[in-house]
C-alpha positions as a LaTeX table, in Angstrom:
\begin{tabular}{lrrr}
\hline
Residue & $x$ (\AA) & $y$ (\AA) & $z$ (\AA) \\
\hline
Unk1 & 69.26 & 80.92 & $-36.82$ \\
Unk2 & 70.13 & 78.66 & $-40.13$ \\
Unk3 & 71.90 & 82.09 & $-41.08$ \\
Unk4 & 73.79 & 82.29 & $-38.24$ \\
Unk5 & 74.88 & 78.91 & $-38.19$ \\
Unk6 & 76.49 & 79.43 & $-41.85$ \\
Unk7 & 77.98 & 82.69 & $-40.74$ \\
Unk8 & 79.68 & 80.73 & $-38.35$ \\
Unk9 & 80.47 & 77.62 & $-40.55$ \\
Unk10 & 81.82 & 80.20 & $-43.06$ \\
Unk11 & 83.86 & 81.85 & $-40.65$ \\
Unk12 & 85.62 & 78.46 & $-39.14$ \\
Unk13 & 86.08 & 77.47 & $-42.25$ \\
Unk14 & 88.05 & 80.75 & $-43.55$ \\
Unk15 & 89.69 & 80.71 & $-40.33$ \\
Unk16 & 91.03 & 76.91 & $-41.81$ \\
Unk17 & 92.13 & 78.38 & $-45.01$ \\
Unk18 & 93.70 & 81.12 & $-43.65$ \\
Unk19 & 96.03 & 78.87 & $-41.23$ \\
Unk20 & 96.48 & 76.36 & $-44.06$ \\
Unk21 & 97.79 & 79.01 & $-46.16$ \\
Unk22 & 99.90 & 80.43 & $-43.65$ \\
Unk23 & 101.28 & 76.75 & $-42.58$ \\
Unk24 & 102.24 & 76.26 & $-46.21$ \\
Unk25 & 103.92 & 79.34 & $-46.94$ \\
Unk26 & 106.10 & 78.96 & $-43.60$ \\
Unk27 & 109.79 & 79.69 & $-44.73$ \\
Unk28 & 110.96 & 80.94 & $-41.74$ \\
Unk29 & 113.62 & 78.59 & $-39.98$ \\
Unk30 & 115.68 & 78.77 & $-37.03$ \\
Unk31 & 119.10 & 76.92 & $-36.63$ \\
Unk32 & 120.70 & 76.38 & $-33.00$ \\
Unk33 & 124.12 & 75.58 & $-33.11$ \\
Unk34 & 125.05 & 73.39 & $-29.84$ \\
Unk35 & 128.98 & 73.13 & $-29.25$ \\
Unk36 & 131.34 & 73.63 & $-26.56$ \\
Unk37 & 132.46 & 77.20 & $-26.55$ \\
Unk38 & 135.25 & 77.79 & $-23.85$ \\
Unk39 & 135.81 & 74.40 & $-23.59$ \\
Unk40 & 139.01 & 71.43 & $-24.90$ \\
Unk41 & 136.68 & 70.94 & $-28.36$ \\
Unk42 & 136.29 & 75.16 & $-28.77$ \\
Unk43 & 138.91 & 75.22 & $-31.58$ \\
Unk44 & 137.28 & 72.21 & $-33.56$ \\
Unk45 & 133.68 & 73.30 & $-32.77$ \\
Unk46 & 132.71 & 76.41 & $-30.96$ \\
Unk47 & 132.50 & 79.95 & $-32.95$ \\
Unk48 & 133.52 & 77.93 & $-35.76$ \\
Unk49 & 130.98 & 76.16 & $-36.28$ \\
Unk50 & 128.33 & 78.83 & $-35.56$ \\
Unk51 & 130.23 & 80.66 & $-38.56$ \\
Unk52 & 129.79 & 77.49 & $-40.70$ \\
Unk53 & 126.02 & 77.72 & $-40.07$ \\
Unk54 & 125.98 & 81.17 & $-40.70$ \\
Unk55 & 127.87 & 80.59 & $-44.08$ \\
Unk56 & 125.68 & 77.95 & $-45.07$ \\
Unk57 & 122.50 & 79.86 & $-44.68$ \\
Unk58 & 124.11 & 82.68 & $-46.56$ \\
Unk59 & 124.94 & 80.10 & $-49.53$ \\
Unk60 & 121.95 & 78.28 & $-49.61$ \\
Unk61 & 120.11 & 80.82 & $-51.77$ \\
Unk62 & 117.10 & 80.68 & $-49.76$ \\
Unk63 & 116.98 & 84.12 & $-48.44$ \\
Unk64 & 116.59 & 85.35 & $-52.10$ \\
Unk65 & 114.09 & 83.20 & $-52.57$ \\
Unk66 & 111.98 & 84.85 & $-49.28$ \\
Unk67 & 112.88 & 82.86 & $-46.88$ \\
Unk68 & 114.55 & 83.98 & $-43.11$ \\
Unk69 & 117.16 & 82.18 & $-41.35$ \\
Unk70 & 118.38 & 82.83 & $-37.89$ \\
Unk71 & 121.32 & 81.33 & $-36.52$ \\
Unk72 & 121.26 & 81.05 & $-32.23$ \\
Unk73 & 124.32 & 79.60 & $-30.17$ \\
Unk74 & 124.77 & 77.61 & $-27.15$ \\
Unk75 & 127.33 & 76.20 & $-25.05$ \\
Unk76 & 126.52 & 72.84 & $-23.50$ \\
Unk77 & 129.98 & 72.86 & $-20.89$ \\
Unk78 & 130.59 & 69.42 & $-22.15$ \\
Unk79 & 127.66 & 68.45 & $-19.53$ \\
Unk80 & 124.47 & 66.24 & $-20.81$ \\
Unk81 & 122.34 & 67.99 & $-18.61$ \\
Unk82 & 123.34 & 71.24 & $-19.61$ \\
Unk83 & 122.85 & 70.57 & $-22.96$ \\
Unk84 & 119.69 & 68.93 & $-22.69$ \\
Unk85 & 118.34 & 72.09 & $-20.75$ \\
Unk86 & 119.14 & 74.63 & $-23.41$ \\
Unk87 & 117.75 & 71.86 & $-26.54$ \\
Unk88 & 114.48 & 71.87 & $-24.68$ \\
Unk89 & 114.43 & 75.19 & $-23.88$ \\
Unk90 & 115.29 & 76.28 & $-27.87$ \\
Unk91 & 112.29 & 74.07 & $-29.11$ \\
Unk92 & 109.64 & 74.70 & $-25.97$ \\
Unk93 & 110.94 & 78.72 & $-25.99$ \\
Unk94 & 113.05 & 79.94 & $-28.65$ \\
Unk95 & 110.70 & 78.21 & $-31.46$ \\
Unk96 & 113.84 & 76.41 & $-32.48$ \\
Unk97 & 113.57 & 74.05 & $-35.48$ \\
Unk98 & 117.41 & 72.19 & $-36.06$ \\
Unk99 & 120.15 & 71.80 & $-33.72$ \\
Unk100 & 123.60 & 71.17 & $-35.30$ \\
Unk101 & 127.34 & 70.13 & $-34.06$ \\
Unk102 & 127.00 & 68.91 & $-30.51$ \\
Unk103 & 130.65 & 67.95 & $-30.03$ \\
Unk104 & 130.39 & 65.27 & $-27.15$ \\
Unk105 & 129.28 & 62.37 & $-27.58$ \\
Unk106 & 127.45 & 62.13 & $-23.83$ \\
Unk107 & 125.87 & 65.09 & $-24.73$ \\
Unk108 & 124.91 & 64.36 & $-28.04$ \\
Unk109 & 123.11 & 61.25 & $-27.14$ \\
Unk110 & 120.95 & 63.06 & $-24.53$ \\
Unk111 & 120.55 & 65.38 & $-26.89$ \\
Unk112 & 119.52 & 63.20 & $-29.89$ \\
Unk113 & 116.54 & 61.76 & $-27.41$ \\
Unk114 & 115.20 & 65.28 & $-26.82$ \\
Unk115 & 115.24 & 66.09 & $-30.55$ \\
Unk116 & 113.08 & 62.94 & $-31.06$ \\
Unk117 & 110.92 & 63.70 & $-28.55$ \\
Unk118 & 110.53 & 67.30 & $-29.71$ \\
Unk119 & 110.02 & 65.86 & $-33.67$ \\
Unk120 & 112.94 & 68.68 & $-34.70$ \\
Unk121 & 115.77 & 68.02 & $-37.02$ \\
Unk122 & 119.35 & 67.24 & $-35.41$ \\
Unk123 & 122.54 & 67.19 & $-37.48$ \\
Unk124 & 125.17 & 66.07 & $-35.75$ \\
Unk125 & 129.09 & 67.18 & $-36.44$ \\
Unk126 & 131.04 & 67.16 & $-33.62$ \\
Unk127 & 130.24 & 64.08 & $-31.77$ \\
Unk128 & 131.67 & 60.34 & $-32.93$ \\
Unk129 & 129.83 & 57.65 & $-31.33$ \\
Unk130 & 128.63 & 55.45 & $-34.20$ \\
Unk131 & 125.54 & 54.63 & $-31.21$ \\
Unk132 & 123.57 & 57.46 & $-32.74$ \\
Unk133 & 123.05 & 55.54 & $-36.10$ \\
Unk134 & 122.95 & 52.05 & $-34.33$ \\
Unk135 & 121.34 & 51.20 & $-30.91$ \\
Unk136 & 120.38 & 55.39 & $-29.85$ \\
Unk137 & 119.20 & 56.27 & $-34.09$ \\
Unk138 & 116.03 & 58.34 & $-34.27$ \\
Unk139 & 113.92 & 59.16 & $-37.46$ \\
Unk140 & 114.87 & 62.59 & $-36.16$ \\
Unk141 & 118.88 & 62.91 & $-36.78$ \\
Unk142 & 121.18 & 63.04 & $-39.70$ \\
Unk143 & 125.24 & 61.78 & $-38.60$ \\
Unk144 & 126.68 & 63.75 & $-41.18$ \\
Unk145 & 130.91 & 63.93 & $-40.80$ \\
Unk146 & 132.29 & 61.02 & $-38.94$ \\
Unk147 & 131.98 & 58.26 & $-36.25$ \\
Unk148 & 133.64 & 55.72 & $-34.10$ \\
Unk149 & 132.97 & 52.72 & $-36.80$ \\
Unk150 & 134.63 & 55.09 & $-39.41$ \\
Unk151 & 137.81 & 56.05 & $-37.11$ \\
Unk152 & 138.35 & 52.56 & $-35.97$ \\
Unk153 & 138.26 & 50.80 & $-39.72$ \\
Unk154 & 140.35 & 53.28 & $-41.46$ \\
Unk155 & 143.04 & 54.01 & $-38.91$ \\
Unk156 & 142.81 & 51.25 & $-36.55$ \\
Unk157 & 143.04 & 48.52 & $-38.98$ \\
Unk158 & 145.53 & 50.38 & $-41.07$ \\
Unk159 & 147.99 & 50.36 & $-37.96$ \\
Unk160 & 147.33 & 46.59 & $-37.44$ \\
Unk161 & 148.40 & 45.89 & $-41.20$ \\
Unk162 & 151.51 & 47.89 & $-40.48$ \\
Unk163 & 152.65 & 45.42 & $-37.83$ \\
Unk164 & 151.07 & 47.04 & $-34.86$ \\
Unk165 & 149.31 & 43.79 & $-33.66$ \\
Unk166 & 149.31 & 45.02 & $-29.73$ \\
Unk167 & 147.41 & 47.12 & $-28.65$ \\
Unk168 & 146.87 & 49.08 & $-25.00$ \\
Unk169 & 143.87 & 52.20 & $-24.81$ \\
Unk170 & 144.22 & 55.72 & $-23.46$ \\
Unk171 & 140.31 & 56.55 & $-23.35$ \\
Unk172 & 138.82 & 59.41 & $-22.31$ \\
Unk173 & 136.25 & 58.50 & $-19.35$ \\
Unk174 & 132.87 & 58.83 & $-20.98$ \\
Unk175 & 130.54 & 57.79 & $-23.95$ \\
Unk176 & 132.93 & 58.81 & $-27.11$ \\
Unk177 & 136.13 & 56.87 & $-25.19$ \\
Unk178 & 133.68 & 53.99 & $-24.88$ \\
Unk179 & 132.65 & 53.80 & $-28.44$ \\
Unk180 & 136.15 & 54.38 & $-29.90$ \\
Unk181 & 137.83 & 51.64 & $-27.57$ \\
Unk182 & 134.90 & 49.45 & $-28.35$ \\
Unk183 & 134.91 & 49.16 & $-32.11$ \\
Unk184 & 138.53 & 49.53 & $-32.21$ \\
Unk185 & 139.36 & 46.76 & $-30.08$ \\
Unk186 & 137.02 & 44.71 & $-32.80$ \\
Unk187 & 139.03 & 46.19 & $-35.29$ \\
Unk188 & 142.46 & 45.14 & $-33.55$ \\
Unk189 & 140.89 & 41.66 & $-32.90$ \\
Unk190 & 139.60 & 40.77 & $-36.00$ \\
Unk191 & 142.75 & 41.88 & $-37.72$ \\
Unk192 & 144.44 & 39.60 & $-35.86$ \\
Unk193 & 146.05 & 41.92 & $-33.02$ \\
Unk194 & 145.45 & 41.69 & $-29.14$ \\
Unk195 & 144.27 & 44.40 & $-27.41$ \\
Unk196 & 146.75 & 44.30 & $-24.08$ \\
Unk197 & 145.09 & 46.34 & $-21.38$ \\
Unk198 & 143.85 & 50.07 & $-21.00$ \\
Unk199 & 143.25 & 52.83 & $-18.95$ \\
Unk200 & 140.37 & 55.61 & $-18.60$ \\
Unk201 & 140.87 & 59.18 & $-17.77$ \\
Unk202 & 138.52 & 61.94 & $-17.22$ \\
Unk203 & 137.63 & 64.23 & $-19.15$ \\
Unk204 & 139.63 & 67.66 & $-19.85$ \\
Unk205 & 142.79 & 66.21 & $-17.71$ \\
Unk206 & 145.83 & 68.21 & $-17.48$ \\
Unk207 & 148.16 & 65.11 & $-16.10$ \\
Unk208 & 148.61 & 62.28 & $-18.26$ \\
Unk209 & 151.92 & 60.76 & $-16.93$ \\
Unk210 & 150.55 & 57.90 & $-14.81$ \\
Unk211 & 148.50 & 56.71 & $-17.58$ \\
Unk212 & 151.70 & 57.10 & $-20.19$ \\
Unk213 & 153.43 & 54.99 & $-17.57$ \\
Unk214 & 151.40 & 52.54 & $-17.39$ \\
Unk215 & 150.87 & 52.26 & $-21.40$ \\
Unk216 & 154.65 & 52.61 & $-21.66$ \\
Unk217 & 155.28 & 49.53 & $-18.98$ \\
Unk218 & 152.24 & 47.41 & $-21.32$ \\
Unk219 & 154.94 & 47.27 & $-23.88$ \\
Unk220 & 152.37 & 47.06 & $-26.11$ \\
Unk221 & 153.71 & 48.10 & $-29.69$ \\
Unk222 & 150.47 & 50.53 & $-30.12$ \\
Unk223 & 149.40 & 53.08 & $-27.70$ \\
Unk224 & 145.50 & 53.83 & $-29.17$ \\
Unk225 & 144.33 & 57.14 & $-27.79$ \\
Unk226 & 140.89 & 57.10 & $-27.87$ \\
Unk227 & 140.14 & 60.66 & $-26.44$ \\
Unk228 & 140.12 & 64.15 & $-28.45$ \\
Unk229 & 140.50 & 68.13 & $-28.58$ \\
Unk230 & 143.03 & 69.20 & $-25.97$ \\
Unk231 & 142.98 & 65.44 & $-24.04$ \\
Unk232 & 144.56 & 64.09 & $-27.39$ \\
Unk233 & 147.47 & 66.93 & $-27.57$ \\
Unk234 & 148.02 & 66.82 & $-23.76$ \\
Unk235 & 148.32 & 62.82 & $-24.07$ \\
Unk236 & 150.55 & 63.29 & $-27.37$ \\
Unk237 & 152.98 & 66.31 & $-25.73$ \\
Unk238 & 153.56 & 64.05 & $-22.44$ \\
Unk239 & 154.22 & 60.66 & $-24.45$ \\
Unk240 & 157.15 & 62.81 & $-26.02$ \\
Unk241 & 158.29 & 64.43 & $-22.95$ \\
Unk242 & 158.82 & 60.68 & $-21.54$ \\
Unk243 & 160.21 & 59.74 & $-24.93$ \\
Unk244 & 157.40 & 56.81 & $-25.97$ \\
Unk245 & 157.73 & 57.16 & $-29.11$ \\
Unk246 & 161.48 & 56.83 & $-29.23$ \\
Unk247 & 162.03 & 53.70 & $-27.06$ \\
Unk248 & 159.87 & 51.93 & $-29.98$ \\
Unk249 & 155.80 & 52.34 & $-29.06$ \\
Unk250 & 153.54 & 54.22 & $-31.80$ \\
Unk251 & 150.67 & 56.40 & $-30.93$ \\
Unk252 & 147.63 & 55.75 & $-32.79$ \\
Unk253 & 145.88 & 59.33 & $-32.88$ \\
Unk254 & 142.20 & 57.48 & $-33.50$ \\
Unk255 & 140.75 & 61.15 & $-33.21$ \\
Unk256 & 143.08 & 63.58 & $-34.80$ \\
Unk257 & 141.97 & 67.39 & $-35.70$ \\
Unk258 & 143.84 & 70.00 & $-37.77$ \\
Unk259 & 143.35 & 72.15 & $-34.75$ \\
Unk260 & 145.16 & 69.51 & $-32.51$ \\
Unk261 & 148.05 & 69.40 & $-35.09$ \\
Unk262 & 148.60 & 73.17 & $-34.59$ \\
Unk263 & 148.67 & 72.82 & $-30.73$ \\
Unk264 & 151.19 & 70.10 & $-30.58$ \\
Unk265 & 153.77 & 71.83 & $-33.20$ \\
Unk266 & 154.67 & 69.34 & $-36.17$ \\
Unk267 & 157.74 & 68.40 & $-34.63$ \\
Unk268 & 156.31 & 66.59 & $-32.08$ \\
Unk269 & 152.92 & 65.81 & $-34.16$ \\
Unk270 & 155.39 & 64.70 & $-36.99$ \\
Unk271 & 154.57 & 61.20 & $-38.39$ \\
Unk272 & 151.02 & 61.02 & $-36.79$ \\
Unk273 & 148.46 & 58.35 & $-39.12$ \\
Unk274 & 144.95 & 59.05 & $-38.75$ \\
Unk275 & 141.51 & 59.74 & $-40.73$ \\
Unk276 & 139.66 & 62.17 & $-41.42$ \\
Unk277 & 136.58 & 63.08 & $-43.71$ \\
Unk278 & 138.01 & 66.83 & $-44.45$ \\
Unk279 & 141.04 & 68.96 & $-44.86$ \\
Unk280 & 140.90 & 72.38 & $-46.47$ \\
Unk281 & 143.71 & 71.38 & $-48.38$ \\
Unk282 & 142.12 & 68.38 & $-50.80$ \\
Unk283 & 140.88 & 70.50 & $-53.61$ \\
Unk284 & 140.00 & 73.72 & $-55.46$ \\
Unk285 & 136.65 & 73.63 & $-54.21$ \\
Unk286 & 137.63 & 72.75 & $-50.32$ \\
Unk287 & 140.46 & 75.41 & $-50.44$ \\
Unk288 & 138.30 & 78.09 & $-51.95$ \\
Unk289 & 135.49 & 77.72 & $-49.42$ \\
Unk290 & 138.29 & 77.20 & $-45.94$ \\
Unk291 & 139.79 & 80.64 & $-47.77$ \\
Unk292 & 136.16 & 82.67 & $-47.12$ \\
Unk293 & 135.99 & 81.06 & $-43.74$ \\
Unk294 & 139.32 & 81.38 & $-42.44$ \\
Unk295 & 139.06 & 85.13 & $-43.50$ \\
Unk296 & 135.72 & 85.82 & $-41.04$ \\
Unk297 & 138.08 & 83.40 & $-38.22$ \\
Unk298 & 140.29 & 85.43 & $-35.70$ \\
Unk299 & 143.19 & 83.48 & $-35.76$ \\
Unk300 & 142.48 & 82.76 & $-39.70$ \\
Unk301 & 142.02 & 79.64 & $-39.28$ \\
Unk302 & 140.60 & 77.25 & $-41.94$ \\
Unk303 & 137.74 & 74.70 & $-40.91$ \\
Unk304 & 137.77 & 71.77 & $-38.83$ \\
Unk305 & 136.47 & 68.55 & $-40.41$ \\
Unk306 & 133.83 & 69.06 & $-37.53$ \\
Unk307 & 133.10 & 73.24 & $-38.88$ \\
Unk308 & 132.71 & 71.99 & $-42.86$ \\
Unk309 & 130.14 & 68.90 & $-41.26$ \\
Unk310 & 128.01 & 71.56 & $-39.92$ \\
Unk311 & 128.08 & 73.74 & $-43.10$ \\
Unk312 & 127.11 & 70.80 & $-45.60$ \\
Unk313 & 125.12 & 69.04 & $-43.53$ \\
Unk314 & 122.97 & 72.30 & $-43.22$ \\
Unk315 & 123.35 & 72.80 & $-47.07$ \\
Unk316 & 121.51 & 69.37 & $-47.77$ \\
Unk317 & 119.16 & 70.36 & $-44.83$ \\
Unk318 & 118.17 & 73.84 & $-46.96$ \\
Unk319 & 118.05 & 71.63 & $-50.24$ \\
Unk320 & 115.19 & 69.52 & $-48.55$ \\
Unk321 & 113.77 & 72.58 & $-47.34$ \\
Unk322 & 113.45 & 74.22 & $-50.86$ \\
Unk323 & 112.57 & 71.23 & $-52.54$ \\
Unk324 & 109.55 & 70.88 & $-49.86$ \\
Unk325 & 108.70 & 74.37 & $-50.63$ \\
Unk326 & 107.83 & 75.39 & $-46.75$ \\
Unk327 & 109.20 & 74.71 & $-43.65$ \\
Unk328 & 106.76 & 72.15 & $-42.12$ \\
Unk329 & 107.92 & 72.13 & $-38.89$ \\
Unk330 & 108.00 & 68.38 & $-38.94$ \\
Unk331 & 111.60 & 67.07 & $-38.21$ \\
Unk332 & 110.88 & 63.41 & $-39.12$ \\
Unk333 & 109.05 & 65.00 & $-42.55$ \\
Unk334 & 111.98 & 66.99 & $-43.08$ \\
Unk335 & 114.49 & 64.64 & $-42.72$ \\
Unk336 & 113.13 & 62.13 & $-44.52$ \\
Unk337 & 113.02 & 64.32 & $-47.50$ \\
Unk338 & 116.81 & 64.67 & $-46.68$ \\
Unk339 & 117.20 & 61.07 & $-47.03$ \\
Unk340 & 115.52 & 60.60 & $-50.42$ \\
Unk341 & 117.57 & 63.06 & $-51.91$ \\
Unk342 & 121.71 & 62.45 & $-52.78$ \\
Unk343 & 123.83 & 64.63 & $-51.08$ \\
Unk344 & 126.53 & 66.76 & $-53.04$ \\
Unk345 & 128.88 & 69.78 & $-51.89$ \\
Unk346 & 132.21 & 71.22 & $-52.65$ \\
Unk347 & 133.55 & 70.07 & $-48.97$ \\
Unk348 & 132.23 & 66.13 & $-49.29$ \\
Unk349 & 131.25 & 65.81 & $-52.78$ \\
Unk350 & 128.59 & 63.23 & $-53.72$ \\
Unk351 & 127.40 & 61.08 & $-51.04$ \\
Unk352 & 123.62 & 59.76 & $-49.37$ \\
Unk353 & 122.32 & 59.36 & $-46.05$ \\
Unk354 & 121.75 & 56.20 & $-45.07$ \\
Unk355 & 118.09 & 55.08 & $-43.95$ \\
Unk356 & 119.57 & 55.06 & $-39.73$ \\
Unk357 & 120.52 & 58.89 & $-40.61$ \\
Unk358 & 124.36 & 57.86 & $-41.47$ \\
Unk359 & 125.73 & 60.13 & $-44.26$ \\
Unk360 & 128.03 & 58.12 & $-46.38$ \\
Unk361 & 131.24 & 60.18 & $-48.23$ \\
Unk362 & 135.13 & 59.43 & $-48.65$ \\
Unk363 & 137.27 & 59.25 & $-45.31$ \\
Unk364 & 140.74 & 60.00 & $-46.26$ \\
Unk365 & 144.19 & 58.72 & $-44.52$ \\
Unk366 & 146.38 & 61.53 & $-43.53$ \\
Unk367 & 150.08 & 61.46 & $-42.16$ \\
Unk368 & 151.14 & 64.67 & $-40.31$ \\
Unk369 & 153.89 & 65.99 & $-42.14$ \\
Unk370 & 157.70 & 67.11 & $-41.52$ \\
Unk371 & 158.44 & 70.50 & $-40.44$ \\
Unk372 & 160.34 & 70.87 & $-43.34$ \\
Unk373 & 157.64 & 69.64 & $-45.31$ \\
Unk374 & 155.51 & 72.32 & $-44.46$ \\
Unk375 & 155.28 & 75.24 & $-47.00$ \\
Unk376 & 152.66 & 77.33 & $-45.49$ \\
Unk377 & 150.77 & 77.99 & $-42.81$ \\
Unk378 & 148.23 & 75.06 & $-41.99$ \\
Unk379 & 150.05 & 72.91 & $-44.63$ \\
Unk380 & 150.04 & 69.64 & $-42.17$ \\
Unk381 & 148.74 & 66.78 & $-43.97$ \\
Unk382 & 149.97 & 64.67 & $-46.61$ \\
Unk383 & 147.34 & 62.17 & $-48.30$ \\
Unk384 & 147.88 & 58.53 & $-47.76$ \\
Unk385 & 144.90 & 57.08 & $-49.41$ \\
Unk386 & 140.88 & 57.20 & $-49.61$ \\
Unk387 & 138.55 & 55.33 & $-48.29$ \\
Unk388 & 135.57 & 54.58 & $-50.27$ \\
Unk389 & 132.58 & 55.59 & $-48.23$ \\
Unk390 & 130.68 & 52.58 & $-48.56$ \\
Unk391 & 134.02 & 51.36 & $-47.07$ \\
Unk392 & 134.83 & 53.46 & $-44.57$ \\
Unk393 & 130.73 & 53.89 & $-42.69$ \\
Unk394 & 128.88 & 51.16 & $-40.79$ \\
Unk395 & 127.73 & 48.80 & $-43.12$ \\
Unk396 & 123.86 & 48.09 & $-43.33$ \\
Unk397 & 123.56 & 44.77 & $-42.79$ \\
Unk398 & 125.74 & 45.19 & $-39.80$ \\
Unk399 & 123.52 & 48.46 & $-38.19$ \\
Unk400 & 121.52 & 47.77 & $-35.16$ \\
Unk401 & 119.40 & 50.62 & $-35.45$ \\
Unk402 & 115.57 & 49.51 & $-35.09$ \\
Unk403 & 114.61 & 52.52 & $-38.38$ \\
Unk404 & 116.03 & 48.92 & $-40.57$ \\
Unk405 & 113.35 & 46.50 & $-39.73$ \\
Unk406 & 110.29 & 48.63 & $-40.61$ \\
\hline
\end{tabular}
């Protein structure tokens, strides 16, 4: 009997070792990317962005080192339930360990909740709302390109400097809209403008004229378009059909994408201030990189700020990985280790993520350029000045996010 009971002692206990072993020499991973796919933010997510992920697993070095990555895709419709379905069935299912992009900022909140509860890793790309490192932040998710705050402090208070002290909102009709109006009307305020009126729209409208009409009657001297993708050209091709911008208003482009530039044409895009965090253009190390992507792209096109978010984010996500030496299947473990180590690529340079998961790097003010400005193909932007990260981000101090008061 004694014997028996050690024979079976022995064997539970082997049966330990052999599991433990296993657990820690885990490097398989598996990366979801979650965008909108047919959809107004396609071109500035979409396939892009599941080449991005695909690049960045290539790069990473991991695979020579024995690991396997597998890259998924999803379309979430632009619909929080949609997307929330295929996130739960990717970790309950598919054995899914990250989900990255998630252009959307409705979606990405439900999404960001289902991620916690799950204890995966989410790197978010696409969507803005600065919520997700504030009031919504999870120990979970890393908000790795840009946000509201961001947007609203570089181009909304550079506007207000510039004599645009009046202010009326174009907002696209769900979370992102929100956010953007919201911390740039505190922008606007605190500069010392007046935010006049505004009007919502839903999402993925085709007929913007009674809203232009009724920003062009607010004769307020800045028309703030908080909205995005193919709502932001559709807003910015009407306004110049009824000739805003010539009787004297400016549009304030608060979410402006190189895609969107190439839709509206730059003469009508022409003159356009905004921020962003990327342009393929900025250096030899972003143009070298948007050259290998743009070359796998059908059109050729070279990354979105939104595509190059979702390859270094993942980047510093296989960094953490290595540097743990095994996956551990623990999102909160995981990105935790991201957040103790500095972040550094060719497409943000040096940076760090911030305890509530915000990743802090240089936002940049562009101008659109003058057709005859333009010496290539994608040569839009001309640089008006950089913005420091610890600048341009959501201060500390000023975060509501409940991960601060542990």
């Amino acid at each position: 009997m004694k014997n028996k009971i050690t024979a079976l002692l022995l064997g539970t206990a082997l049966t330990l070792a052999t599991a433990t072993i296993a657990s820690a020499q885990d490097k398989t991973v598996k990366i979801g990317a979650l965008s909108d796919q047919s959809g107004l933010y396609a071109d500035l997510g979409g396939p892009g962005s599941t080449l991005a992920a695909q690049m960045a697993a290539e790069d990473s070095g991991l695979m020579a080192k024995g690991w396997k990555i597998d890259i998924i895709s999803g379309d979430h419709q632009n619909k929080p339930d949609i997307g929330s379905n295929i996130a739960r069935q990717w970790f309950d299912v598919d054995k899914v360990d990250t989900i990255v992009d998630v252009p959307n900022s409705g979606v990405a909140l439900a999404v960001n909740n289902i991620v916690k509860e799950k204890n995966g890793v989410y790197i978010n790309s696409g969507a803005a709302t600065s919520d997700l490192t504030n009031a919504q932040c999870s120990p979970n998710t890393v908000h790795w390109t840009y946000d509201t705050y961001m947007l609203a402090h570089s181009t909304g208070q550079a506007m207000v400097k510039a004599g645009g002290d009046s202010w009326f909102f174009l907002t696209a009709d769900y979370a992102f809209g929100a956010a953007l109006e919201r911390d740039t009307s505190e922008v606007v305020k605190s500069s010392g403008g007046k935010v006049v009126g505004g009007v919502k729209h839903p999402l993925n409208t085709a007929d913007f004229s009674s809203f232009l009409l009724q920003a062009q009657s607010s004769k307020a001297k800045v028309i703030g378009l908080a909205n995005a993708g193919g709502d932001t050209t559709n807003s910015i091709k009407q306004a110049a059909e009824f000739g805003i911008t010539k009787g004297g208003q400016k549009l304030a482009a608060l979410l402006l994408f190189i895609t969107d530039v190439k839709a509206i044409g730059l003469e009508t895009a022409q003159g356009l201030s905004f921020t962003e965090t990327f342009y393929w253009d900025l250096n030899d190390d972003t143009r070298a990189f948007s050259k290998k992507f743009a070359a796998r792209m059908k059109n050729n096109a070279p990354p979105s700020m939104v595509q190059a978010g979702v390859y270094a984010g993942l980047m510093h996500y296989f960094k953490a990985l290595d540097a743990l030496g095994s996956n551990p299947h623990d999102g909160a473990k995981i990105v935790a280790k991201m957040k103790e180590m500095p972040t550094e690529d060719p497409l943000f340079g040096k940076g760090a993520i911030q305890p509530n998961g915000r990743t802090i790097h240089s936002a940049y003010l562009f101008e659109v350029k003058k057709p005859s400005e333009s010496k290539s193909a994608w040569d839009f932007y001309k640089l008006v000045g950089t913005v420091p990260g610890d600048q341009a981000f959501t201060p500390l101090d000023k975060s509501t996010c409940a991960l601060l008061k542990k």
